[in-house]
N, C-alpha and C positions, 0 to 999 in steps of 0.2 A: 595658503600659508598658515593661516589661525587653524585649520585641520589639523596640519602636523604640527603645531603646538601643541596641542590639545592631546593627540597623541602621544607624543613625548613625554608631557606631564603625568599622561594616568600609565607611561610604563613604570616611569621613576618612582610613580606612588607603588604599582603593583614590586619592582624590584626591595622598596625600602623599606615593606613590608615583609620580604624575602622570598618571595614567588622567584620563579626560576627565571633566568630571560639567557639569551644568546649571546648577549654581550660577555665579551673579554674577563675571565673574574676580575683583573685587578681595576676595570673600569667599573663592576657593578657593585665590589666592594668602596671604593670609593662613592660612590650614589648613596651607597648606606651610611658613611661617615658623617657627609652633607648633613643629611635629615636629622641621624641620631648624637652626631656629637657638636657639629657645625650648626645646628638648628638653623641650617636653609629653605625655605620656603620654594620647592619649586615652580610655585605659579608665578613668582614676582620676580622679572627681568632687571637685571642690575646694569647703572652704568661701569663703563671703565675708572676705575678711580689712579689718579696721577698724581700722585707724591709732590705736593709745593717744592722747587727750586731749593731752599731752602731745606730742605730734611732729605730731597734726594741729594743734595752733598755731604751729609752725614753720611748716609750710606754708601755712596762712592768713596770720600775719604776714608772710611776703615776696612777697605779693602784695595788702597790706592796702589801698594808695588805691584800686588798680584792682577788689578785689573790693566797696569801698562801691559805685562807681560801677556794676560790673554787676549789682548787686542789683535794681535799680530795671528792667533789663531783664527780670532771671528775674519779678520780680512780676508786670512786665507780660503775659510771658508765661502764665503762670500762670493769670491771672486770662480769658485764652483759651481753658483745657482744664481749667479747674475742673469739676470732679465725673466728668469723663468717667473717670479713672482713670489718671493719670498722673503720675510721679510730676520732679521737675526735678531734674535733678545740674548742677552748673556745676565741673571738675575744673581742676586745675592743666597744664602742659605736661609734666606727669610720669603722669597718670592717678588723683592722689590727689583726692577729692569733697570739695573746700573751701567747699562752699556747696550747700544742699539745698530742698527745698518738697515735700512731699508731704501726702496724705490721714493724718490722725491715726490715723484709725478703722483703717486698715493699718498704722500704725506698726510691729508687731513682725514682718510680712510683708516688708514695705520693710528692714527691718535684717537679715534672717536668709537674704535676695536678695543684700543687696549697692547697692539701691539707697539709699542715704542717708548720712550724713555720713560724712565719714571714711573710708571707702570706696575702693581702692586697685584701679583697674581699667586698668591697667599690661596690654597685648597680654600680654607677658612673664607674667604671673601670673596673668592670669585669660583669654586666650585670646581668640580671634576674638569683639571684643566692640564695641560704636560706638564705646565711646571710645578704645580700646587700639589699634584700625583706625583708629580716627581721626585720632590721634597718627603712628603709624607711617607712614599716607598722605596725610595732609594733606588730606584729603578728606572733603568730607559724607557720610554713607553709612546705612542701616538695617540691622541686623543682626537680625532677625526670626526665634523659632523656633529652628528646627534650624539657620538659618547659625550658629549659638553654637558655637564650640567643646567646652566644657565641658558635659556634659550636663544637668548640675545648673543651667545657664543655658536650657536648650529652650523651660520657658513663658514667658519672656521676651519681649518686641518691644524694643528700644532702637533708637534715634536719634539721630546726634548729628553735628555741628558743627563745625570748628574756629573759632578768635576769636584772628585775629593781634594784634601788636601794634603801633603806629604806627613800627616801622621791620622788618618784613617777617617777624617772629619768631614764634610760637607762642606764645600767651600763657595761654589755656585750652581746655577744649571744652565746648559747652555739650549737653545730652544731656535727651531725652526719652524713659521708659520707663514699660511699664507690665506688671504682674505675669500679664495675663491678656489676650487682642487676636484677633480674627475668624484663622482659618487663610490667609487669603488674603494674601502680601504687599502689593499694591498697598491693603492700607487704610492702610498706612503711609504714603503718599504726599502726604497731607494735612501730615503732621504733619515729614516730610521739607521741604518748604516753610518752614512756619513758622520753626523751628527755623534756618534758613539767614538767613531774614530777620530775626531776632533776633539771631544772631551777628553780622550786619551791622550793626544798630543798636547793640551793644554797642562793635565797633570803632569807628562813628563818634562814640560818645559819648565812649568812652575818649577819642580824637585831639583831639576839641575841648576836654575837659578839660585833655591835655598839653601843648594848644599857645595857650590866651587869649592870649598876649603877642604872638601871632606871627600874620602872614598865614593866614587859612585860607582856601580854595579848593573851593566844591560846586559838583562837574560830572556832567551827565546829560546823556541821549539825547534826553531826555523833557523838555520843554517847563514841561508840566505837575508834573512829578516834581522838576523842579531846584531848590527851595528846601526843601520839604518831608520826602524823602527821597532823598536824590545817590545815584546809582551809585558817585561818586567826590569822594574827597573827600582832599586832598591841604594840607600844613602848606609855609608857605615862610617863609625869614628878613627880613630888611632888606636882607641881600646876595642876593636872588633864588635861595638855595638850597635846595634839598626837604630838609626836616627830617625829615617822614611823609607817612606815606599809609596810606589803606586797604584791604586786600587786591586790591581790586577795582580801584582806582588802579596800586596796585600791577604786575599781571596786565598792565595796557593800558598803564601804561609801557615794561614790560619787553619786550614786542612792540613796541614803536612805536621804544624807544633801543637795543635790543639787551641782551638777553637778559644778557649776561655781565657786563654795564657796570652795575655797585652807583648803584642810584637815592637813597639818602644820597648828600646834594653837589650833586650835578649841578645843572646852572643850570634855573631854570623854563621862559626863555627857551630853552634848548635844542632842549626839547621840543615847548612849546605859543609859537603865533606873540604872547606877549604878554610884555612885562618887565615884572619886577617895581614899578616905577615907574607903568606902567598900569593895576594892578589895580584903584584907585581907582575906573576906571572900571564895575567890575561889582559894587558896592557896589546895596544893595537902592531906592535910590530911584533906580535907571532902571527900566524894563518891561521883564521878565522875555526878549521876544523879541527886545530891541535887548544883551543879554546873552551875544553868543556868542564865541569864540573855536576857532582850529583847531589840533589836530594839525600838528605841522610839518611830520612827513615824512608821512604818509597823509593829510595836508587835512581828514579826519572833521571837523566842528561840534559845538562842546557848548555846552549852555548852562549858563552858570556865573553863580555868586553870590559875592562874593568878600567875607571878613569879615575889618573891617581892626584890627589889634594897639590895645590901648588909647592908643597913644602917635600914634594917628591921627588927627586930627579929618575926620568926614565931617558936612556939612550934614545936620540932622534938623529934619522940620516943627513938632516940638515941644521942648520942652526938655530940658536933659541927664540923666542919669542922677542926675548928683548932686543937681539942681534939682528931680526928682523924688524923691529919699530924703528921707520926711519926719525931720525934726530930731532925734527921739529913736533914731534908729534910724541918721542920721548919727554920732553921738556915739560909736557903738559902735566902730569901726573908724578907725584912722589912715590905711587907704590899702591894708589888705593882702589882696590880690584875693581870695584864696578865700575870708574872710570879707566881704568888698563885695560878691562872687555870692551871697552868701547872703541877705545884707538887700537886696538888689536883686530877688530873690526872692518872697522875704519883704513888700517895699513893697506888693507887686502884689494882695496876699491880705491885707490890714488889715481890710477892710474887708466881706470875702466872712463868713460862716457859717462855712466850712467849718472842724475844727476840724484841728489842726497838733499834730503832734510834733516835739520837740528834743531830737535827740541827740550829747553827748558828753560828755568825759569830765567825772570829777570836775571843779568850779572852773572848767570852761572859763566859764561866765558865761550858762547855760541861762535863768535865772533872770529874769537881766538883760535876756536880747534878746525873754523872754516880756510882762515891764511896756514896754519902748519899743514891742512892737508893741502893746500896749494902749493905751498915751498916744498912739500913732499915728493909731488911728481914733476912730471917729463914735464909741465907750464911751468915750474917756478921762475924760470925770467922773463916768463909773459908776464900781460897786467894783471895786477886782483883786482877791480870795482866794486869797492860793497856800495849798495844802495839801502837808506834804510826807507823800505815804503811806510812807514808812519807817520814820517818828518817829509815826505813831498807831497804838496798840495795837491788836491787830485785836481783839480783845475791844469796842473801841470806836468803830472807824473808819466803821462804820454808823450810831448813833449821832450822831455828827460831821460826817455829810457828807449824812444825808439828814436828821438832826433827830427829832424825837420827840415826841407827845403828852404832858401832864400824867398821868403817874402811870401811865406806857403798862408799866414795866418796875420789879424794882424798884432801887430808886437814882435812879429821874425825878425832876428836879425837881418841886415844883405848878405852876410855868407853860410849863412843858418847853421843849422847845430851837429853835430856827430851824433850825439844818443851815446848815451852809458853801455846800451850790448853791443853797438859796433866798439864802441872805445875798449871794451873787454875780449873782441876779438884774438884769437888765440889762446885765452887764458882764463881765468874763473870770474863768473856773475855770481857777487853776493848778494842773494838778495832776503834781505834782516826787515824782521816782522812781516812776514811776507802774507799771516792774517789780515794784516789794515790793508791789503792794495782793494783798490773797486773792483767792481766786477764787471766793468766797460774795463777797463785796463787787462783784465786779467782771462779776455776772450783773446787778446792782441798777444797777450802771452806765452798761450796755450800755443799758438800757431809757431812762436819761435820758439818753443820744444819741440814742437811736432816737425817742421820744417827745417829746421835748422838755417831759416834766411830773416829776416826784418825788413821791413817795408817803411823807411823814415816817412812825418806826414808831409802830403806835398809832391810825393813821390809814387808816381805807379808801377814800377819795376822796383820787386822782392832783390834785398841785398844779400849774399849767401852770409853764414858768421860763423865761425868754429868757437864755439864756447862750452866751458863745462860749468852747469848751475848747480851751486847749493845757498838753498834758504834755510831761512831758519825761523822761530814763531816761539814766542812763549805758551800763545794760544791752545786751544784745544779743536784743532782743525775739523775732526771728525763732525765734533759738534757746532760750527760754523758751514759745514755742509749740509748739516740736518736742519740749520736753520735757514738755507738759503743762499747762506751771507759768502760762500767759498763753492768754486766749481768744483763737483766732483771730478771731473775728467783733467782738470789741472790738479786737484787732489792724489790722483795715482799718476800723472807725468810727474810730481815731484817727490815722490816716495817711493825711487826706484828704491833706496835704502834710509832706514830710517835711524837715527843714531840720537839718545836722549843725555844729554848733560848731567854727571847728578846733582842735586843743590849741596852747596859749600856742608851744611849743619850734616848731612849724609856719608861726607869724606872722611878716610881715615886717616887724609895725608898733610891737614890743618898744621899740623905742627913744621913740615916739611914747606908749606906755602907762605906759612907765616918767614921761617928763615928766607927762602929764598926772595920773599919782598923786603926784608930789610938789608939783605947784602946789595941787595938794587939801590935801594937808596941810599946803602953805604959808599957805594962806589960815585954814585950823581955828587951826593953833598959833601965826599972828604972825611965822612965819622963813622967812626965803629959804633953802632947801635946796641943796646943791648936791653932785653926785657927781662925788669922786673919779678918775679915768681907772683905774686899777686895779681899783676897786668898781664903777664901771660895766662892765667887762671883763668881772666874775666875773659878772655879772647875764645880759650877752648869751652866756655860755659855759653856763650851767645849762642842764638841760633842761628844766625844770619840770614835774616827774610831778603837782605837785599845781595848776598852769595859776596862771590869775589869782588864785585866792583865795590861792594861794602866795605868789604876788608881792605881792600886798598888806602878808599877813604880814609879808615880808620886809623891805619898805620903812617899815612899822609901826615894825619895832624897830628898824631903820638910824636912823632920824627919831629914835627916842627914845631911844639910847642916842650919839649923834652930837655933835660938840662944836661950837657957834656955826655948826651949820646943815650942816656941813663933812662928809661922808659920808664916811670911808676907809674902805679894805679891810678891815679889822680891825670895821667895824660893821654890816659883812653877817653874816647868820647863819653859824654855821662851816657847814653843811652847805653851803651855796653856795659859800662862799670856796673848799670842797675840789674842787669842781665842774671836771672837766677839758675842755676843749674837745672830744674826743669821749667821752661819757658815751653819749651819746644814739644814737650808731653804731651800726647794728644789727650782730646777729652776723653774720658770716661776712664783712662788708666786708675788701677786701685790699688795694684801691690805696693807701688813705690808711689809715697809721696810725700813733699817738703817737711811733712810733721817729722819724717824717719829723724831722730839725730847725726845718724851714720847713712847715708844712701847707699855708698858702696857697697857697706859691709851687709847693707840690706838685699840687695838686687844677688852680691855673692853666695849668701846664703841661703836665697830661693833657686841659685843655678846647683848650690848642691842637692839639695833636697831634690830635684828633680833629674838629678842625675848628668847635669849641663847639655839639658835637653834643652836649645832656644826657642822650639814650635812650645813645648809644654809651658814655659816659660810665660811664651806671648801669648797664651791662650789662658793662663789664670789671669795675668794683669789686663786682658783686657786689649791687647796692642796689638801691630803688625812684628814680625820678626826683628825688621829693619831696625826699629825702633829700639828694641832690646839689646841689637848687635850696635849698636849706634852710643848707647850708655856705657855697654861693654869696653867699646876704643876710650871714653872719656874718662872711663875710672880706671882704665888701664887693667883690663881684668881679663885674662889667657885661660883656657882652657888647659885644665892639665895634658894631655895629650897633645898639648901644642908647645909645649915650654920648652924640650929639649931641642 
């Protein structure tokens, strides 16, 4: 072993010296950067270095909406190269590991490598590695073996990715490795594929995430390929101008309009022979092959699908969205899109088995969209049981949920218990905080999803049960399997669908929620409510850490300390009242901040200067989009292409 060290070392000196070698150029160019700009020493083997708790939530937080949404892609992945020995890093544009999946049963293997959370795999610090190359060169690449810089990296194979983001930037890298891999590089080559085609699908999910309100635009080569998976996939406004695109869009624009000419702005029409006023036409109810459009200056064909902003109406054979959101599940939302994609969602699956988790935060209303999707379907005059496992002792939560014999234990009753899933027979198990249950409890579980029977204790004959389960968890479940603390195998039986709440301060329907809680308690106590313009102020300025159950609260005591109905500012709770218009600002934002005199006119003035570009926008201040669109509802600020 110390041989092929030793070897290793004096290639790296003879390559960083610029002697010729075999290796891959964009691996032996990176060897040279090490030396010459990284001033890495390759005799001295480095540990893995892991980000404190504490700074890898910094990094996580400033990339929070987009790593929910590329979760759902590592999973998928994931569940492609399960058991084979692989372990998933999904990194930042920095190299730090803000997102992980691997083998348990490796767990202290995976951390003492370097593959797993937190995990800071920076060229700069850990040397010729997939992601650190990968950053560096913007390029897919394998780094196998001995291409490792670092010795202490040799048994290594890694792969990885990069994943732009909808206006041409580096967003993360998504990275496949495994602790032990065939000597040959080309067994890498499989896994080089996948991993390209998942970063792809990551960027197109991010883009359609970023851009519901706006033109989106899927173009392929491929006939067959153009609705399913685009080659290209490109965001336009009301004013025919490219908002995004994805890398691959990207790449053939920039060949096609010149290379130096910034694809932000530029008219659609420029480029492709159609305006923006035509796209109508490549809306999903024509046939896919009457569906083409050209290249302007190369003539090339593609066939495009074109998906139009909610402020569009296109004929559909059946009826609308909202005329399919069954009633309970209408009620939930005033209008505010990423909570309507979610019970539109959600509509689709009332009535399926499978069972669902929901996740968010405190308060946001888990609770709530778990009973309307019950009342929804073919159960609602079965039972609901929500259980909340946080609040039952574990001492007794088995007990409680699966029931128990006459005299099975002692403290049994003489006619012993039913159990909460038989008493939910026929109709839905809520099961709330579904993080806190043990994980003695939660083997007993797994069996009544997989089985579909419960065994009270006391009892050795399995009871059959017809139930449909959804839990719910504020947690971060991924990361209570990484630690032990949550079975994976109950992790994916309860994540046939996964549906996230958004927190209260993220809605744009605040004003909508606020009415509808005070006609409630117009109607309970006899008085017409009415708020204040200053007390209504303080309510849209709060962030609400603690979501709707907050606001309830709040409107609780407004109501009942309020005089002939009359809400002022003075009858909001004080901790609202003190509530500053940016409370909720994440840290490091710098465009906007409390110093401005004007905030509005401030924030509005940087959306023109940029051409109401909101990636360009959140990339000078410093913030996520959400964040910028989230200001935008509070000061009431419309994009001109949206006014009419």
């Amino acid at each position: 072993m110390e041989n092929a060290k030793a070897a290793h070392i004096n290639e790296l000196v003879r390559v960083s010296e610029g002697i010729a070698s075999n290796r891959d150029a964009i691996i032996a160019e990176s060897w040279r950067r090490c030396v010459a700009d990284h001033k890495l020493d390759p005799t001295i083997g480095r540990e893995a270095y892991i980000l404190p708790h504490e700074r890898l939530c910094l990094h996580r937080d400033a990339m929070d909406e987009f790593l929910r949404m590329a979760r759902f892609g590592l999973e998928a992945l994931y569940r492609q190269v399960a058991g084979m020995g692989y372990a998933l890093l999904l990194t930042d544009s920095k190299g730090i590991t803000v997102d992980f999946i691997g083998d348990r049963a490796s767990d202290s293997d995976l951390r003492r490598t370097g593959l797993y959370l937190g995990a800071d795999w920076n060229e700069g610090r850990a040397g010729t590695c997939a992601v650190g190359t990968c950053i560096a060169t913007g390029e897919a690449l394998t780094v196998h073996q001995t291409d490792h810089f670092d010795t202490t990296h040799i048994p290594l194979t890694c792969t990885a990715a990069p994943v732009f983001d909808s206006g041409g930037m580096l967003a993360a890298v998504l990275d496949i490795s495994a602790l032990r891999s065939p000597e040959p590089k080309i067994s890498q080559y499989l896994a080089l594929q996948m991993v390209r085609s998942y970063a792809h699908k990551i960027e197109n999910a991010n883009l359609y995430n970023n851009f519901r309100r706006d033109w989106v635009v899927k173009l392929s080569a491929s006939l067959e390929f153009a609705e399913v998976d685009p080659d290209f996939v490109i965001a336009v406004d009301g004013a025919g101008r490219i908002i995004g695109f994805n890398r691959r869009a990207g790449q053939l624009l920039a060949a096609e309009g010149g290379s130096r000419t910034p694809l932000l702005g530029r008219s659609f029409s420029d480029l492709f022979d159609c305006h923006v006023d035509d796209l109508v036409r490549f809306v999903r109810s024509l046939p896919t092959d009457q569906r083409t459009l050209r290249l302007r200056r190369s003539g090339t064909p593609l066939f495009a699908q074109a998906m139009p902003p909610p402020a569009i109406t296109v004929p559909r054979p059946r009826g609308t969205d909202e005329q399919r959101l069954p009633k309970p599940l209408q009620a939930i939302s005033g209008g505010d899109p990423a909570l309507h994609g979610v019970l539109s969602r959600a509509a689709k699956l009332v009535n399926t088995q499978m069972s669902l988790l929901i996740h968010g935060e405190t308060g946001t209303g888990k609770e709530h969209l778990a009973k309307a999707l019950h009342r929804s379907s073919v159960r609602a005059g079965k039972p609901f049981i929500a259980v909340n496992c946080a609040a039952l002792p574990e001492a007794l939560i088995e007990s409680e949920l699966f029931g128990y014999e006459p005299g099975s234990f002692t403290g049994a009753t003489a006619r012993g218990k039913k159990g909460l899933i038989l008493e939910a027979d026929g109709g839905t198990l809520f099961l709330d905080e579904i993080g806190d249950m043990p994980l003695s409890s939660q083997t007993r579980l797994l069996r009544v999803l997989a089985e579909r029977e419960v065994t009270p204790i006391g009892r050795t004959k399995a009871v059959s049960v017809d139930i449909r389960v959804i839990a719910a968890t504020h947690r971060d479940l991924v990361d209570l399997v990484k630690a032990g603390r949550f079975r994976d195998d109950l992790y994916f039986r309860l994540n046939g669908a996964v549906f996230t709440v958004p927190p209260l301060r993220q809605r744009g329907d605040l004003d909508w929620l606020i009415n509808r809680l005070l006609a409630e308690r117009a109607g309970r106590d006899g008085i017409s409510y009415t708020l204040a313009a200053p007390a209504l102020a303080a309510l849209r300025a709060h962030s609400w850490p603690g979501n709707v159950r907050e606001l309830v609260n709040a409107l609780d005591y407004a109501c009942a300390v309020s005089t002939d109905g009359m809400i002022e500012l003075a009858d909001i709770p004080e901790p609202v009242q003190r509530t500053g218009v940016f409370d909720a600002w994440p840290a490091g934002a710098t465009a906007l901040v409390p110093d401005h005199a004007d905030p509005p006119a401030h924030l509005r003035d940087l959306l023109r200067r940029l051409h109401w570009n909101v990636s360009a926008v959140a990339r000078e201040m410093g913030v996520d989009r959400s964040t910028v669109h989230r200001q935008m509802r509070r000061f009431g600020i419309v994009p001109p292409h949206r006014l009419d």
